[in-house]
ChimeraX commands (.cxc) that place a marker at each C-alpha (Angstrom):
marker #1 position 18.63,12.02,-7.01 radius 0.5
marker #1 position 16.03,9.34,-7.99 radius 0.5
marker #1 position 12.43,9.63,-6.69 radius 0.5
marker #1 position 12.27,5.94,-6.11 radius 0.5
marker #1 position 12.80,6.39,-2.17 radius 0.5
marker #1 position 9.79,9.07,-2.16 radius 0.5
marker #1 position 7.86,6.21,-4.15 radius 0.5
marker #1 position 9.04,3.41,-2.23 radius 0.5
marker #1 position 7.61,5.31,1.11 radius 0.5
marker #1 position 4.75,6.50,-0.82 radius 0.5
marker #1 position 3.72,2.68,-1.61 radius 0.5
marker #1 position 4.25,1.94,1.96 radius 0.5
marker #1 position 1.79,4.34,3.72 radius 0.5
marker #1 position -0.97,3.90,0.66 radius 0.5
marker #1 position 0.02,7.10,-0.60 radius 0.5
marker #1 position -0.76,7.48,-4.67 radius 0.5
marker #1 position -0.98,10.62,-5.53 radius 0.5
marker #1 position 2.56,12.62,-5.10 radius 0.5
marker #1 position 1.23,16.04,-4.71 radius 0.5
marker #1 position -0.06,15.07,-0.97 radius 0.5
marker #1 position 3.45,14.63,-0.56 radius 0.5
marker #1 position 5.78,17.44,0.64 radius 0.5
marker #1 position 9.86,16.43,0.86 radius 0.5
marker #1 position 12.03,18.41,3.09 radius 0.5
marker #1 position 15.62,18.36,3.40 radius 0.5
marker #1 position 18.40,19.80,3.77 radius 0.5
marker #1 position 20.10,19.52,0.36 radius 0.5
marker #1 position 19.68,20.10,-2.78 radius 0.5
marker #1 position 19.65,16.86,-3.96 radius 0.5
marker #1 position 16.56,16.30,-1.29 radius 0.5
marker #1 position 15.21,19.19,-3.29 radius 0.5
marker #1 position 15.97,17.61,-6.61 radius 0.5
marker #1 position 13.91,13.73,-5.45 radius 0.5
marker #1 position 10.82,15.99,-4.45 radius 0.5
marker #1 position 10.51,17.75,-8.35 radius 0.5
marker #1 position 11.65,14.59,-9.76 radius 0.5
marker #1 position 9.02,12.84,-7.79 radius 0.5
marker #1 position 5.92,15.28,-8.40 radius 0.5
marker #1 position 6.02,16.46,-4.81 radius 0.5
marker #1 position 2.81,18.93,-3.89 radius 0.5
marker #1 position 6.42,20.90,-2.48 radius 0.5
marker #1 position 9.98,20.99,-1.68 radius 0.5
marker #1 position 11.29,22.56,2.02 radius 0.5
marker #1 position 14.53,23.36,1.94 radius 0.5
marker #1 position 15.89,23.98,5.68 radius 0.5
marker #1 position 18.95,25.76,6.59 radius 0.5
marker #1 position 19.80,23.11,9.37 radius 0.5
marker #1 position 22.21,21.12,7.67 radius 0.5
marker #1 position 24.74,21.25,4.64 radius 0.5
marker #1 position 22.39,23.30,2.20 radius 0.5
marker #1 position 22.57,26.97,2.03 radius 0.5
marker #1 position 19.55,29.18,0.86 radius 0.5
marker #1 position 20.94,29.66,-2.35 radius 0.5
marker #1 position 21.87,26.79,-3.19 radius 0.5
marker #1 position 18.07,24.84,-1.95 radius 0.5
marker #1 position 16.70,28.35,-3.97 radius 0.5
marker #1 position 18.51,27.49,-6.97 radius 0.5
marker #1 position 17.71,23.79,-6.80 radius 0.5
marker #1 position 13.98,24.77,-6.99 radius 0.5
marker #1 position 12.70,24.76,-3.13 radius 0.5
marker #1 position 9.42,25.99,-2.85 radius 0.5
marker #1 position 10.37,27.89,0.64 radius 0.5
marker #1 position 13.84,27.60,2.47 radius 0.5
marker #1 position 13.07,27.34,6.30 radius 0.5
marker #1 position 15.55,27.72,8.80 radius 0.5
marker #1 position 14.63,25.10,10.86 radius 0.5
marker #1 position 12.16,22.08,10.34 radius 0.5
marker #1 position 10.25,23.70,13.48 radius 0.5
marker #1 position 9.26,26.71,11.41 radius 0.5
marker #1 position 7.13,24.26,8.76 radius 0.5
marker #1 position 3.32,25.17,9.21 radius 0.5
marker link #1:1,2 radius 0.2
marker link #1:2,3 radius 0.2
marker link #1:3,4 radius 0.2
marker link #1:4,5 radius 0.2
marker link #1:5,6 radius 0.2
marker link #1:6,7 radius 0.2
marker link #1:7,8 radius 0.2
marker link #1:8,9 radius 0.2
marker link #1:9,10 radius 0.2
marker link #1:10,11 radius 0.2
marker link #1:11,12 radius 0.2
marker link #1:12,13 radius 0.2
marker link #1:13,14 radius 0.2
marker link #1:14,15 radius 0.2
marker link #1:15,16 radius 0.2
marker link #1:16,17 radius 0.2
marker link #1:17,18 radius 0.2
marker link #1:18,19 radius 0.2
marker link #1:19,20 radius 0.2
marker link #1:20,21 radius 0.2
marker link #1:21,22 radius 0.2
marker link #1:22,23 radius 0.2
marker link #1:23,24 radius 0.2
marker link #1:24,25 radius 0.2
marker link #1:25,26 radius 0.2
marker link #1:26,27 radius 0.2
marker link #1:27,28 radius 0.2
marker link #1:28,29 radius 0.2
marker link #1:29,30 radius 0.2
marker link #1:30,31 radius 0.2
marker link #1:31,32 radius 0.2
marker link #1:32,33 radius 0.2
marker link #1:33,34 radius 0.2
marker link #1:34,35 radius 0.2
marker link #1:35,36 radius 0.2
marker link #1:36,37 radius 0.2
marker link #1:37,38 radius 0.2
marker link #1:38,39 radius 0.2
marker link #1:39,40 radius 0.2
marker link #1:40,41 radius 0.2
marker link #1:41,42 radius 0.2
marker link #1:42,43 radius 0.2
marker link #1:43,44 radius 0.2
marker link #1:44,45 radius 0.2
marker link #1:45,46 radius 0.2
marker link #1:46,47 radius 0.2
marker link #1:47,48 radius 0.2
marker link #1:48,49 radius 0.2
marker link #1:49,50 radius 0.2
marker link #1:50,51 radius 0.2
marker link #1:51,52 radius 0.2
marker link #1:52,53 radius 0.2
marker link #1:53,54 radius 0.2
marker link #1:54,55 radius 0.2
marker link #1:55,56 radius 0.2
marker link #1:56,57 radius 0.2
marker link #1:57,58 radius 0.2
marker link #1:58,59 radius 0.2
marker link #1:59,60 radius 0.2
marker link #1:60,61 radius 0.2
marker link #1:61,62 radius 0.2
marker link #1:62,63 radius 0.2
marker link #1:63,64 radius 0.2
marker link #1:64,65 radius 0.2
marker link #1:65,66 radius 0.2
marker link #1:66,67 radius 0.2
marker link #1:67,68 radius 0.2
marker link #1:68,69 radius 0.2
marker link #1:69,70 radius 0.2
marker link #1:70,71 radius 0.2
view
């Protein structure tokens, strides 16, 4: 997982500094592009493929269950 879609969007939206950036997903490879990236923090949520151990082990900072729960 290769930050360069984080960067790409980052570029877009005049974004330079990654750690006003949070990625969420539901993998952990989504996990994996936000650390690889310098992400402020990674969301894991439990609403697709990724399990909470698995987005855990990965390095998630918190493992939602849904992308509602995100304050």
């Amino acid at each position: 997982p290769h930050p360069h879609m984080i960067k790409r969007l980052m570029i877009q939206n005049g974004i330079e500094d990654p750690r006003r950036v949070m990625k969420i997903g539901d993998t952990p490879n989504d996990i994996l592009e936000g650390i690889r990236a310098k992400c402020a923090k990674q969301y894991g949520v439990l609403s697709g493929v990724g399990t909470h151990d698995s987005l855990k082990k990965a390095g998630a900072t918190e493992v939602l269950n849904s992308i509602l729960d995100l304050k």
